[in-house]
C-alpha positions as CSV (number, residue, x, y, z in Angstrom):
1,X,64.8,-24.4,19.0
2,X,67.2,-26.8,21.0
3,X,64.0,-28.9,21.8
4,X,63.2,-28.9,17.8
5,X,66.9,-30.0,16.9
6,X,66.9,-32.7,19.1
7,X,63.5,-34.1,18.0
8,X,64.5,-33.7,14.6
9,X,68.3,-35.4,14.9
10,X,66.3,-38.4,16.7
11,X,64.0,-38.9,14.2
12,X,65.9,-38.3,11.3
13,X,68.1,-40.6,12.7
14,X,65.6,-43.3,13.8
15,X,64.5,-43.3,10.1
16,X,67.9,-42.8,8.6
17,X,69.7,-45.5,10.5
18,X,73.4,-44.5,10.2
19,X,74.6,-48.0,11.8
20,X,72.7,-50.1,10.0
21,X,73.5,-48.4,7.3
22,X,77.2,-49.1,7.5
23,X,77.2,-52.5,8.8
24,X,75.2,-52.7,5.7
25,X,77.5,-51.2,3.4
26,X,80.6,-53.5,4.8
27,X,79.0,-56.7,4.0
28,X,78.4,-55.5,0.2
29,X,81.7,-54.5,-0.4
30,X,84.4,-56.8,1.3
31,X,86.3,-57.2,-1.6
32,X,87.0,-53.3,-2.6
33,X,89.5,-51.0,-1.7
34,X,89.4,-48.3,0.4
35,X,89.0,-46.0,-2.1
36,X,86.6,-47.5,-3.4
37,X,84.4,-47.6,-0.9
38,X,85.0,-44.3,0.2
39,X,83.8,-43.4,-3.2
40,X,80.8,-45.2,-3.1
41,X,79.9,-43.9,0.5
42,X,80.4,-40.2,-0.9
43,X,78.2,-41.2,-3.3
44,X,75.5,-43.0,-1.9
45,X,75.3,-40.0,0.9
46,X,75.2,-37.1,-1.6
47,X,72.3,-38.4,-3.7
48,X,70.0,-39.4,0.1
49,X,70.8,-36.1,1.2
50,X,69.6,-34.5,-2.3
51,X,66.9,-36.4,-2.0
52,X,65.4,-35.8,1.7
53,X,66.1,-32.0,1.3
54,X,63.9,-32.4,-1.9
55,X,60.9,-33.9,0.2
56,X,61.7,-32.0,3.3
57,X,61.5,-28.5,1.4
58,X,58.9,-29.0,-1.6
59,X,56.7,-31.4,0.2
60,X,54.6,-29.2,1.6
61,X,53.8,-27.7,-1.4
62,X,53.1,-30.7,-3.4
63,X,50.8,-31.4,-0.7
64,X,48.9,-28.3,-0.7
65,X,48.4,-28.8,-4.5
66,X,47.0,-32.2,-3.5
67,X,44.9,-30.8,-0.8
68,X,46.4,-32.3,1.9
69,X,46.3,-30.7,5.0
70,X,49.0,-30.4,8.0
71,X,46.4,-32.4,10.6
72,X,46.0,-35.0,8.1
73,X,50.0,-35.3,7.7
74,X,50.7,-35.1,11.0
75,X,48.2,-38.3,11.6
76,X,49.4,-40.3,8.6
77,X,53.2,-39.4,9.1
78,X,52.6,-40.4,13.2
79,X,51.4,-43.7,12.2
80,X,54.3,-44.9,9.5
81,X,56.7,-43.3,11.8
82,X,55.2,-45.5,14.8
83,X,55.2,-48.9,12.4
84,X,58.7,-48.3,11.6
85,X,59.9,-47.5,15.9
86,X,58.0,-51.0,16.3
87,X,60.0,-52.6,14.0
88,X,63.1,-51.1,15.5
89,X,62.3,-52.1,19.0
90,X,61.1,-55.6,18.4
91,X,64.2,-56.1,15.8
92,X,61.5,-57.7,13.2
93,X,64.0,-59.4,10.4
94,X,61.0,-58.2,7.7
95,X,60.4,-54.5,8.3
96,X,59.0,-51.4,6.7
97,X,62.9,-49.7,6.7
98,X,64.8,-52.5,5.6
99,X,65.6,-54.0,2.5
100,X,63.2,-56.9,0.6
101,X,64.7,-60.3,0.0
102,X,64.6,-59.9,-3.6
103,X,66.1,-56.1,-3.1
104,X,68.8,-57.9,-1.0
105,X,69.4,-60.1,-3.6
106,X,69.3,-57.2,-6.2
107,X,72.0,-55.3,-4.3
108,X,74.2,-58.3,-4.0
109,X,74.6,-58.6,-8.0
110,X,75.2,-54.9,-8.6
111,X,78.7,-53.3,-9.5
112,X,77.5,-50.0,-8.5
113,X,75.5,-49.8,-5.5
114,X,75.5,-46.2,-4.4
115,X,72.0,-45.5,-5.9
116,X,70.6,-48.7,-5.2
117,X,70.3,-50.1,-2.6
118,X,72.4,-47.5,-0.6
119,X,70.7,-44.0,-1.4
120,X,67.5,-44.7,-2.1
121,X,65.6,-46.9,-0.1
122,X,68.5,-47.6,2.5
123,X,69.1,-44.1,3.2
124,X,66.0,-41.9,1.6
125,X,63.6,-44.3,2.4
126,X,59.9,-44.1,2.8
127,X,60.4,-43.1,6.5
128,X,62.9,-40.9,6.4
129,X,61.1,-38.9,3.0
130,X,57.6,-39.1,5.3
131,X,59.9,-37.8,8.3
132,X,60.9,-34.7,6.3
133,X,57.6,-33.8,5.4
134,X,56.6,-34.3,8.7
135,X,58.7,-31.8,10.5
136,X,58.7,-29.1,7.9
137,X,54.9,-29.7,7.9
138,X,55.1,-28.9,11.7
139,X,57.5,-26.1,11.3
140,X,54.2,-24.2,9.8
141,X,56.7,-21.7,7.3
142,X,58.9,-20.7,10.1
143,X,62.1,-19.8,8.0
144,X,64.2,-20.3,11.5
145,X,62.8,-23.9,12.1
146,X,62.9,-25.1,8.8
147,X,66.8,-24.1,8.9
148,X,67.4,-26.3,11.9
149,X,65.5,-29.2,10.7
150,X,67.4,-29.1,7.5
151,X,70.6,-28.8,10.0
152,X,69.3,-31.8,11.8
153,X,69.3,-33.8,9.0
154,X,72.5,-32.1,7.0
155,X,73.9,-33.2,11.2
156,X,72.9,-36.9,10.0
157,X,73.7,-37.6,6.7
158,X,77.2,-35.9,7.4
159,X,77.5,-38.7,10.3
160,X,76.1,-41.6,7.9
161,X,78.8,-40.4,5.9
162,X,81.4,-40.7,9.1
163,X,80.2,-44.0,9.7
164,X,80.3,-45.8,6.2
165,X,83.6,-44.5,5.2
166,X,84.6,-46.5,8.7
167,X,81.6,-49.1,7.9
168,X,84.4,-51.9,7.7
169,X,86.1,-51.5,11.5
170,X,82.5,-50.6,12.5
171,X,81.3,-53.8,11.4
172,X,84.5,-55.5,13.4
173,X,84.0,-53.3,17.0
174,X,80.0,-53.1,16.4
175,X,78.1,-56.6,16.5
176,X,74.7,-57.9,16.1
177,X,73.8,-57.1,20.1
178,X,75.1,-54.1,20.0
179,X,73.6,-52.6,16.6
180,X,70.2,-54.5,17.5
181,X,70.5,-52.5,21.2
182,X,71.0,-49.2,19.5
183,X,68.0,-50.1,17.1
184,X,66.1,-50.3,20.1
185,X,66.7,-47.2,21.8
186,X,66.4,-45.0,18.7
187,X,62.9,-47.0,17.9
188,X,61.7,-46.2,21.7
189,X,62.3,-42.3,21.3
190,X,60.8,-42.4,17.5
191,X,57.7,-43.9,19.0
192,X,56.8,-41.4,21.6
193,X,58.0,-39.0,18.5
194,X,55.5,-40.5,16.4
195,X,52.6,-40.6,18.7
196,X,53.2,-37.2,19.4
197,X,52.6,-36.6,16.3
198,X,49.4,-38.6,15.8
199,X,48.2,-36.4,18.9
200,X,48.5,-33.3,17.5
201,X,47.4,-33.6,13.9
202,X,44.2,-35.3,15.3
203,X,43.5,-31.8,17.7
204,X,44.5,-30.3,14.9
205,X,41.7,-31.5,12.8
206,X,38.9,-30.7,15.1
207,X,37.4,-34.6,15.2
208,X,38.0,-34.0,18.8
């Protein structure tokens, strides 16, 4: 179970992207208060959690009503989760996780940012939904599993949380070398993660 905590914390955090996140967060809202932010942040973390437990526990049904199977999941979620680790590792400025110019721009003229951009796609983005799905998938109805993916992720959103209600002296200690470094890191383990994962749902599937 330790091994399956660990994998999931790493990749829901690979996908999540707490940092990013907040260093994010401080350059859209320099000019309110603390309590402002900090009510934004609560926010913008309570809906991405709602959201990712959504995926993570009634994915697996939607997909069996769709006829998807678990090798089939596992093989598709290996390879977003592998196109995502190579944008993390090579730093691409256009990238699968992050924001689109014109959602950037989007974000910029909003009062209210908490749903959009920050919950949904920042936070609960394509990655991190597929990554739910993923590891429940591969939890194969195992009550105790499921509970300690869903306290991997609970483990994450409660630290995104932690790190944009401090997203403002983050963004003074943490710079771009240092965020870009961590990026890195967390895209190297989500790789071998995702691969992994592409391994197994192709043995799975009996094609080999």
């Amino acid at each position: 179970m330790f091994e399956l905590a660990l994998t999931s914390f790493a990749t829901f955090f690979a996908t999540i992207g707490p940092v990013e996140a907040a260093v994010l967060f401080a350059t859209l809202t320099p000019e309110l208060s603390a309590r402002g932010r900090a009510a934004i942040a609560l926010r913008a973390t309570a809906i991405a959690t709602f959201i990712l437990l959504v995926f993570t526990l009634l994915g697996q049904p939607l997909l069996d009503r769709l006829g998807v199977t678990i090798p089939a999941l596992q093989t598709a979620g290996g390879v977003i989760l592998f196109l995502i680790a190579l944008d993390m590792i090579f730093a691409r400025p256009s990238s699968a996780f992050k924001l689109t110019q014109p959602e950037d721009a989007e974000a910029h003229m909003k009062d209210d940012i908490a749903v959009f951009p920050l919950a949904t796609p920042l936070l609960a983005g394509p990655g991190a939904m597929s990554a739910g799905i993923l590891l429940a998938a591969n939890a194969d109805g195992n009550t105790a599993a499921l509970a300690v993916i869903v306290a991997a992720l609970l483990a994450v959103m409660a630290l995104t949380l932690a790190l944009l209600l401090a997203a403002q002296q983050l963004s003074d200690v943490v710079g771009i070398t240092a965020q870009r470094v961590l990026m890195r890191v967390f895209g190297i383990l989500l790789a071998g993660i995702a691969v992994q994962a592409l391994f197994d749902g192709i043995r799975a599937s009996g094609l080999v």
